[in-house]
C-alpha positions in Angstrom: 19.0 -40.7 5.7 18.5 -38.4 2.7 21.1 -37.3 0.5 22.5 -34.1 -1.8 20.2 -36.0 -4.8 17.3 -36.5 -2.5 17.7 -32.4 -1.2 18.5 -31.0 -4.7 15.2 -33.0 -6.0 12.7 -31.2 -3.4 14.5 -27.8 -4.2 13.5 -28.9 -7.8 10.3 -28.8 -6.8 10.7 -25.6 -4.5 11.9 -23.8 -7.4 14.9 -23.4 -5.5 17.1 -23.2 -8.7 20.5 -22.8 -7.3 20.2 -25.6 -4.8 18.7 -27.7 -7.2 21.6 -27.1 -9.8 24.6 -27.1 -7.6 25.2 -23.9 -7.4 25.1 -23.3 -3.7 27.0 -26.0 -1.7 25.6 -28.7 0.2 28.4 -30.1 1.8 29.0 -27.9 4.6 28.5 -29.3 7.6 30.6 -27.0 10.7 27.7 -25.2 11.4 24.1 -25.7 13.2 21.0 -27.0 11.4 19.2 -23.4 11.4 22.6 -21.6 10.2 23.0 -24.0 7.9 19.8 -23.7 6.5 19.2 -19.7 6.9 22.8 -19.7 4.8 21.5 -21.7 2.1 18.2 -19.9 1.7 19.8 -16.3 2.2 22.6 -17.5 -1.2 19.5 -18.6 -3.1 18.2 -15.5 -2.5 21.5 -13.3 -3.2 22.0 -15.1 -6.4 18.6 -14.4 -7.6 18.9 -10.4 -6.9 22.3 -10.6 -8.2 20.7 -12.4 -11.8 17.9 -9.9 -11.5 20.4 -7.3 -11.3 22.2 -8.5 -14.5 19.2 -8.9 -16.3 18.1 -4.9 -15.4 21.0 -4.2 -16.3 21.0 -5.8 -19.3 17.9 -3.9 -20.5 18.6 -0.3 -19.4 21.3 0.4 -22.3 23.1 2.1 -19.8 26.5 3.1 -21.2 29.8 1.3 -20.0 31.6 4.4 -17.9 33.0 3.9 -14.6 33.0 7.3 -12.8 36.2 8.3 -11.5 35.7 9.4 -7.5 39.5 9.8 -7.2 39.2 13.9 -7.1 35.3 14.2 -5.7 34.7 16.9 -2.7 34.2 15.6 0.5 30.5 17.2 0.4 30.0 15.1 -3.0 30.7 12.1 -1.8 28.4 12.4 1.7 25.9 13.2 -1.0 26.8 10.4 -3.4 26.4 7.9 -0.4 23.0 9.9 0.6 22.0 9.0 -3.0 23.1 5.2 -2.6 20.2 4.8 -0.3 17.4 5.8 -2.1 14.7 3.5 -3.3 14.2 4.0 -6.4 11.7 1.5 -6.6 9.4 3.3 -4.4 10.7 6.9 -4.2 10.9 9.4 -7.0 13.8 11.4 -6.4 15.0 13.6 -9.1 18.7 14.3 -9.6 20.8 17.6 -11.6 24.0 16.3 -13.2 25.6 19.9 -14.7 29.3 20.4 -15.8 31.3 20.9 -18.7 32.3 18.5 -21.0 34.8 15.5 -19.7 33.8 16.1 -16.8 32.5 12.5 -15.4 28.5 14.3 -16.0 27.5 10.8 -17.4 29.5 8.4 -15.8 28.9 9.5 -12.2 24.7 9.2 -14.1 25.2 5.7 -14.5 26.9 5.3 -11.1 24.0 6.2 -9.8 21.8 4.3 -12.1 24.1 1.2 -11.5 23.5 1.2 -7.5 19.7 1.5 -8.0 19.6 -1.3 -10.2 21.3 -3.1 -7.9 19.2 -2.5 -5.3 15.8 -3.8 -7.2 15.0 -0.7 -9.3 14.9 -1.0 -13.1 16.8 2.0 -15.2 16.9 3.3 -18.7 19.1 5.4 -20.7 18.0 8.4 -23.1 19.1 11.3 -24.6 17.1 14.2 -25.2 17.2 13.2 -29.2 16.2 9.5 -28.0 13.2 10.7 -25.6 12.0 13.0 -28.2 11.7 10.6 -30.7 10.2 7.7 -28.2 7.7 10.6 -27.1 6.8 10.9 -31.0 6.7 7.5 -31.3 4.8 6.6 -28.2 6.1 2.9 -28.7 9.3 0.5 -28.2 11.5 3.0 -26.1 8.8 4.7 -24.8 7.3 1.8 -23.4 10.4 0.8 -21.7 10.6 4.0 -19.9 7.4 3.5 -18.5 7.6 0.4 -17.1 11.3 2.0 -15.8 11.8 3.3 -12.0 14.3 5.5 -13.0 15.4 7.4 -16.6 19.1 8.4 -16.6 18.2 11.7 -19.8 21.6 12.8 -20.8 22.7 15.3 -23.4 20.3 17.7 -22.2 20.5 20.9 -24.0 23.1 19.9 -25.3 22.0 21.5 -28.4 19.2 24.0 -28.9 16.0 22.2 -29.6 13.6 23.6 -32.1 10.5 24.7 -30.1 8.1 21.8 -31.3 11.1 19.6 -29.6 11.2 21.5 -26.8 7.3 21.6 -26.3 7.4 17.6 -26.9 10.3 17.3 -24.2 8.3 19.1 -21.4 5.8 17.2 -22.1 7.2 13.6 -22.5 9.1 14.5 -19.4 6.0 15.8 -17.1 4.4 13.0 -18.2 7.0 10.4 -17.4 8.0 12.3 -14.1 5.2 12.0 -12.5 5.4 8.0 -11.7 9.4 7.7 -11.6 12.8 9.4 -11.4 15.0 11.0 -13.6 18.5 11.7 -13.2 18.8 15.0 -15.9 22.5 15.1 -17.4 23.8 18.2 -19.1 26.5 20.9 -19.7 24.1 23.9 -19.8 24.0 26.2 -16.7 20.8 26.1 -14.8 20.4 30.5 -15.9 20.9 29.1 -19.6 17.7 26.6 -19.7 15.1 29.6 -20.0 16.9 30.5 -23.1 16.7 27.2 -24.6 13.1 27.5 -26.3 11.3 30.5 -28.5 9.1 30.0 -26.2 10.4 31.2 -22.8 7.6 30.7 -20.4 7.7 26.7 -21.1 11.8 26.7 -20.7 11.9 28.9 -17.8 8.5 26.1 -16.2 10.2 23.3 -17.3 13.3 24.4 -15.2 11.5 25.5 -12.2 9.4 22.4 -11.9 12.3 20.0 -12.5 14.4 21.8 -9.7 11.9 22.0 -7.3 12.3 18.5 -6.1 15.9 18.0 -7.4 19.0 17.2 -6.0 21.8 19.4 -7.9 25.1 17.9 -8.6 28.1 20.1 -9.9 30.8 18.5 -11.4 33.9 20.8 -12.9 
């Protein structure tokens, strides 16, 4: 009759990790052959998307906020849990954070950001400074966001970019766009981007073709 040893040594060689090491328990015995079995394979297989998670995680840079959905609308939060079940992975899906300062803007980004991580989508966090240099660059950073499902870009107009910046941000950001999502994060108005630029026709283009497959989130 075979033993934990004997069933943690052919996991071994299954590559069945958490078996293998102990992590997942053996022992229990109060339930049928194929539930005992499906429960063992389905808590090898929630460990690994839960280490998987961490690891994403890890690598996004995301920020350490917790949003606070203590005082959210009734309408936000249908469209918070809407957003919850988007895959990332597969789906772009561009989202609008605007609000003042203080406002939870880039918490509530990472929220988001968090949940699609933790449902197999990889994340990174920017800023408008950060992307414009990784776009310059065209290395480190900016490779990560490539290989990235999703780009949380915060500090968005924050200030007023010079108009070689801003040129270099609609690019970098068409470019990028085009194969992922990106949640935008910022405290100007939407009737303020056109100003944003010397150049009006690219700020008042880069607004339009950003919001025309956005989801617009108000926070204040």
């Amino acid at each position: 009759m075979a033993d934990i040893a004997d069933i943690q040594e052919l996991a071994r060689e299954l590559f069945l990790m958490n078996v293998a090491n102990g992590v997942i328990d053996l022992n229990d015995e109060t339930v049928s052959n194929k539930d005992y079995l499906f429960s063992v394979l389905k808590q090898e297989l929630d460990l690994r998307a839960k280490r998987k998670a961490d690891q994403l995680y890890k690598g996004s840079g995301l920020p350490k906020k917790v949003f606070d959905e203590s005082r959210i609308t009734a309408g936000l939060r249908w469209q918070l849990e809407e957003l919850k079940k988007t895959d990332f992975h597969s789906t772009r899906q561009n989202v609008v954070i605007v609000g003042d300062c203080a406002t939870g803007k880039t918490s509530l980004a990472v929220q988001l950001a968090r949940d699609a991580i933790r449902s197999g989508a990889s994340a990174v966090y920017t800023t408008e400074e950060g992307l414009v240099a990784a776009a310059r660059q065209q290395k480190g950073h900016w490779n990560k966001m490539l290989k990235s499902d999703l780009i949380v870009l915060d500090e968005l107009f924050y200030i007023k970019p010079s108009d070689e910046n801003m040129q270099l941000l609609y690019k970098a950001v068409m470019f990028l766009n085009e194969a992922r999502s990106i949640i935008f994060v910022t405290n100007r108005p939407l009737s303020e981007w056109e100003s944003m630029g010397v150049d009006r026709h690219t700020a008042a283009t880069f607004r339009q073709r950003i919001m025309s497959e956005a989801q617009l989130i108000h926070l204040g």
